[in-house]
C-alpha positions as CSV (number, residue, x, y, z in Angstrom):
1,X,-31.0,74.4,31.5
2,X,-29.8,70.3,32.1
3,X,-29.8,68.2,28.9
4,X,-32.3,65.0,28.8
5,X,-30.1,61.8,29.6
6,X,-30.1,59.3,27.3
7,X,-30.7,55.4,27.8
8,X,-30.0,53.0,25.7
9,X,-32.2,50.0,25.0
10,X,-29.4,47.4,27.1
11,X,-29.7,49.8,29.7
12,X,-33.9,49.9,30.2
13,X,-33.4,46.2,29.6
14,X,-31.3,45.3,32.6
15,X,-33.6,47.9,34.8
16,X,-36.8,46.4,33.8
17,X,-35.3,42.3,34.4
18,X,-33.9,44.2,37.9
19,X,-37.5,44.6,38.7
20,X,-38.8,41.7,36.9
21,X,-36.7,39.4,38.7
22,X,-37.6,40.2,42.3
23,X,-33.6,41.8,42.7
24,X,-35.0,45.0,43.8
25,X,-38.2,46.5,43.7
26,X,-39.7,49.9,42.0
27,X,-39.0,52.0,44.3
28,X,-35.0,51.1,45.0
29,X,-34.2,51.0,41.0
30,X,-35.8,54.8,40.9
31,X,-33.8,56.2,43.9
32,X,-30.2,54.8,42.6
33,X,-31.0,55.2,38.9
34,X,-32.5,58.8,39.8
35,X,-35.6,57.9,37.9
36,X,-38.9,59.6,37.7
37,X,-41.1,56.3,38.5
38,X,-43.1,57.2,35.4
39,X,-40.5,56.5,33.0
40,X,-39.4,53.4,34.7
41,X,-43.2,52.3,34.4
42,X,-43.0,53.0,30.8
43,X,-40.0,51.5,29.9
44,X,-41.6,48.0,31.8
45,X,-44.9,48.1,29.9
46,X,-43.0,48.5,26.6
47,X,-40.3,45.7,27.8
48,X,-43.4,43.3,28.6
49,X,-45.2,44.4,25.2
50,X,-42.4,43.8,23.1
51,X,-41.1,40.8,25.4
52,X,-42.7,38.6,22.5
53,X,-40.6,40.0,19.5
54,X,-37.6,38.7,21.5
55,X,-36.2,35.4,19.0
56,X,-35.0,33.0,22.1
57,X,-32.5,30.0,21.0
58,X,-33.8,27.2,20.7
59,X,-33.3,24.8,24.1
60,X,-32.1,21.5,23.3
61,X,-33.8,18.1,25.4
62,X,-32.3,17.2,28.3
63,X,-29.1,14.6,28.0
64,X,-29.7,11.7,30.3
65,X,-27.8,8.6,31.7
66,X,-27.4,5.3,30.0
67,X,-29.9,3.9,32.6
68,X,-32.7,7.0,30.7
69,X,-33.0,8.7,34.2
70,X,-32.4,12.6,34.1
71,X,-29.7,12.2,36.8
72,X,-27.0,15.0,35.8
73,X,-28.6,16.7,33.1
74,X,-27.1,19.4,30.6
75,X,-28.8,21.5,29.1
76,X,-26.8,23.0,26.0
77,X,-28.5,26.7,25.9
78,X,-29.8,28.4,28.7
79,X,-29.4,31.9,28.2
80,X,-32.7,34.0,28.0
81,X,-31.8,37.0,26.9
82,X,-28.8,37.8,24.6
C-alpha cells in the first residue's frame, strides 16, 4: 500500500501561479507533478478563494524626474507574493 504525499502550502502556491500565470497550462503541471487534475483544481479554487486573505506591501508612488514626467521610474516594492 503507497503512503499519500504530502504538499506543502509553498508548494500548491507556486503550482497554482504556474497555471495562473499562463507558464503552463493544466494539463502539463498534472503530467510532471503526477497530479490527479482534481486535486490540482482544488488546490486553485482554494488559492483563488483565499487569494484575498493574502496582506500585500504596500506600493509606494512612482519617483519621477525633476521636469514631473514618469521617465525612469522606481518603484520601491514590487513583489506580489512573499
Amino acid at each position: 500500500m503507497s503512503k499519500r504525499r504530502a504538499f506543502t502550502p509553498e508548494f500548491k502556491a507556486q503550482v497554482v501561479l504556474e497555471e495562473l500565470s499562463g507558464v503552463r497550462d493544466k494539463a502539463e503541471i498534472c503530467r510532471e507533478y503526477r497530479l490527479r487534475p482534481q486535486v490540482f483544481a482544488r488546490w486553485r479554487e482554494e488559492f483563488v478563494e483565499r487569494a484575498s486573505e493574502i496582506s500585500l506591501p504596500q506600493r509606494k508612488a512612482v519617483v519621477t524626474s525633476r521636469s514631473g514626467s514618469p521617465h525612469n521610474p522606481r518603484w520601491c516594492d514590487t513583489r506580489l507574493f512573499v
